[in-house]
Backbone bond lengths (Angstrom), bond angles and torsions (degrees), N, CA, C in turn:
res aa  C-N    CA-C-N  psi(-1)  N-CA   C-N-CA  omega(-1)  CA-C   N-CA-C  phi
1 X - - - 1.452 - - 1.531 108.34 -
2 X 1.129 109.75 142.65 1.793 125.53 176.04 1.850 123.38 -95.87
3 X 1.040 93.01 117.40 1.786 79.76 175.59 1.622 113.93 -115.84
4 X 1.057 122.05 179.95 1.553 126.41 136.20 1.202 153.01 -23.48
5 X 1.400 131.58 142.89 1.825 100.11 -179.69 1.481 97.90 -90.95
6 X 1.529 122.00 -7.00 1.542 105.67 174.34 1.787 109.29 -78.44
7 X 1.898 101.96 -32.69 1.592 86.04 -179.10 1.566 100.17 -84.43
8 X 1.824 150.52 -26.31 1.090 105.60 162.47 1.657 113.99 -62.61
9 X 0.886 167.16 -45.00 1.756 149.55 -136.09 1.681 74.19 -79.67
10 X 0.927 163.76 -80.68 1.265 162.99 -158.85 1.631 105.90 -43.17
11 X 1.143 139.70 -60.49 1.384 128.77 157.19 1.659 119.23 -36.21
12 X 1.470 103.31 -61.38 2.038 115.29 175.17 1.915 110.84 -54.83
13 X 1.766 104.92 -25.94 1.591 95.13 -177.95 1.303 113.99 67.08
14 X 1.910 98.66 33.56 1.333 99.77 164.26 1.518 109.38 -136.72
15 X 1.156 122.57 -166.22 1.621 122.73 -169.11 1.887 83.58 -91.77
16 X 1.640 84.17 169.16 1.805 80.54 173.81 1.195 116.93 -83.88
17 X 1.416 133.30 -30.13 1.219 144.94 -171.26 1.753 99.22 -63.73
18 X 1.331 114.14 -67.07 1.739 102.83 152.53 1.518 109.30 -21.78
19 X 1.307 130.50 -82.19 1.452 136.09 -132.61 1.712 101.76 -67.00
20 X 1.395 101.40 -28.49 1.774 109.40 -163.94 1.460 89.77 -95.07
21 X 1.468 138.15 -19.07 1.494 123.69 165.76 1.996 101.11 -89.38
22 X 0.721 129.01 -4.17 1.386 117.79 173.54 1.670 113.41 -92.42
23 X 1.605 107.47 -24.89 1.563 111.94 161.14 1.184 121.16 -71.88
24 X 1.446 103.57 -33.74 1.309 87.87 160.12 1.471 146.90 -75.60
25 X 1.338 102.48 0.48 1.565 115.76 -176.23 1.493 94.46 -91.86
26 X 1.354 119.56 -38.68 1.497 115.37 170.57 1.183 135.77 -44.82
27 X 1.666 101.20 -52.35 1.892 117.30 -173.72 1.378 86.34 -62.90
28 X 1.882 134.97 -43.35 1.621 117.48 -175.84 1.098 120.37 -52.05
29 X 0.930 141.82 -43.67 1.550 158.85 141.83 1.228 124.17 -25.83
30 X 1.348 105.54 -36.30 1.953 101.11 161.49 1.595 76.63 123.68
31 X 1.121 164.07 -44.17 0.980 162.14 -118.77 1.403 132.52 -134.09
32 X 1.682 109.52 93.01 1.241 137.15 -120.71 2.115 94.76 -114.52
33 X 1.126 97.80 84.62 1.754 78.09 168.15 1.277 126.83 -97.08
34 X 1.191 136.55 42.51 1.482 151.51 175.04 1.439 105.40 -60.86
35 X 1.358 125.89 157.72 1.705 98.95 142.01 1.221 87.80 -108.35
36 X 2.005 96.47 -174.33 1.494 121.08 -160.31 1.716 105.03 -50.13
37 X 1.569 118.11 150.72 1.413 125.98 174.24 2.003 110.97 -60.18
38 X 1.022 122.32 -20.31 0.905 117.64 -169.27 1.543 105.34 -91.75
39 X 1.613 131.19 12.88 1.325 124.76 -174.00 1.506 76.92 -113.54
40 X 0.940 139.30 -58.19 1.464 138.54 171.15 1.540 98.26 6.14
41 X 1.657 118.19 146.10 1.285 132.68 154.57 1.658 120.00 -63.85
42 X 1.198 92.11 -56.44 1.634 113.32 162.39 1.241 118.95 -157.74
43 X 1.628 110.87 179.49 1.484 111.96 -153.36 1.827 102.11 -74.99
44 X 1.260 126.72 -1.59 1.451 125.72 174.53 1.585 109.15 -84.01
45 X 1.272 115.81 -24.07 1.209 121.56 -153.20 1.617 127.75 -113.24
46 X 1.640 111.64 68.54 1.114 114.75 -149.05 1.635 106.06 -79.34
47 X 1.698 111.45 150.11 1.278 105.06 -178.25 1.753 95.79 -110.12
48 X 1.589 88.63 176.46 1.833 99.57 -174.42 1.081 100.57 -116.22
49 X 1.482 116.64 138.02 1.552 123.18 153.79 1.186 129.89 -58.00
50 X 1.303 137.27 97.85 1.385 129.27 -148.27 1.368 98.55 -79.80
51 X 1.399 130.53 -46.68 1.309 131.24 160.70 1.810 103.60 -6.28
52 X 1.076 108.88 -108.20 1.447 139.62 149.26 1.943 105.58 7.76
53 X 1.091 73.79 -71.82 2.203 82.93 -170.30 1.618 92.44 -62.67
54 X 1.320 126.62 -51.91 1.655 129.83 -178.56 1.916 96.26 -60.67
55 X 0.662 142.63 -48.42 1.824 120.93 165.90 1.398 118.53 -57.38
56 X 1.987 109.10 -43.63 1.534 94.34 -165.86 1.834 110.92 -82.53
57 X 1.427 119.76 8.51 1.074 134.02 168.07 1.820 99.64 -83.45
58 X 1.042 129.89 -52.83 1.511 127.71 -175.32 1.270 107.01 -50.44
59 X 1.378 99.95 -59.95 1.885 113.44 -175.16 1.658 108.89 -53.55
60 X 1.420 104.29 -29.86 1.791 108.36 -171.64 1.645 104.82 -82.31
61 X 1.196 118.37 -27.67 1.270 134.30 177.98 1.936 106.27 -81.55
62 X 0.996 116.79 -47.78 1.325 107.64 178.94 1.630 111.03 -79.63
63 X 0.971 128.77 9.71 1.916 139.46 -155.16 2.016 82.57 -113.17
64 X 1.571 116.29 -52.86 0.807 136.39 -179.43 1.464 125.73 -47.76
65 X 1.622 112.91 -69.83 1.454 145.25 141.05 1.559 96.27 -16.83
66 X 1.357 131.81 -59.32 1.402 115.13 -118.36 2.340 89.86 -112.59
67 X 1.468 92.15 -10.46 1.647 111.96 172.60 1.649 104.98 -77.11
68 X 0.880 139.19 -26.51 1.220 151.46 -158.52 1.658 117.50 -90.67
């Protein structure tokens, strides 16, 4: 399933403006959670793999957890 970057930043429990600068630290990294361009509404309007965003929220949460 595909969402939003307002409904993912809403899964991450962050603002979106956060969520779309933290993808971007991702795609630098090689590590792309978009889904494919063609589920897209249009070419401005990228959707998220929720799959995808629901791990890199676990991993951000256990990175978190594990500083503490």
């Amino acid at each position: 399933m595909n969402c939003t970057t307002a409904q993912a930043a809403e899964l991450a429990g962050i603002k979106p403006a956060s969520f779309r600068r933290e993808m971007h630290r991702e795609r630098e990294r090689g590590r792309d959670h978009r889904a494919p361009r063609e589920q897209w509404p249009d070419a401005r309007t990228p959707m998220w793999d929720e799959a995808t965003i629901r791990a890199w929220c676990l991993a951000r949460e256990h990175r978190r957890t594990r500083s503490d």
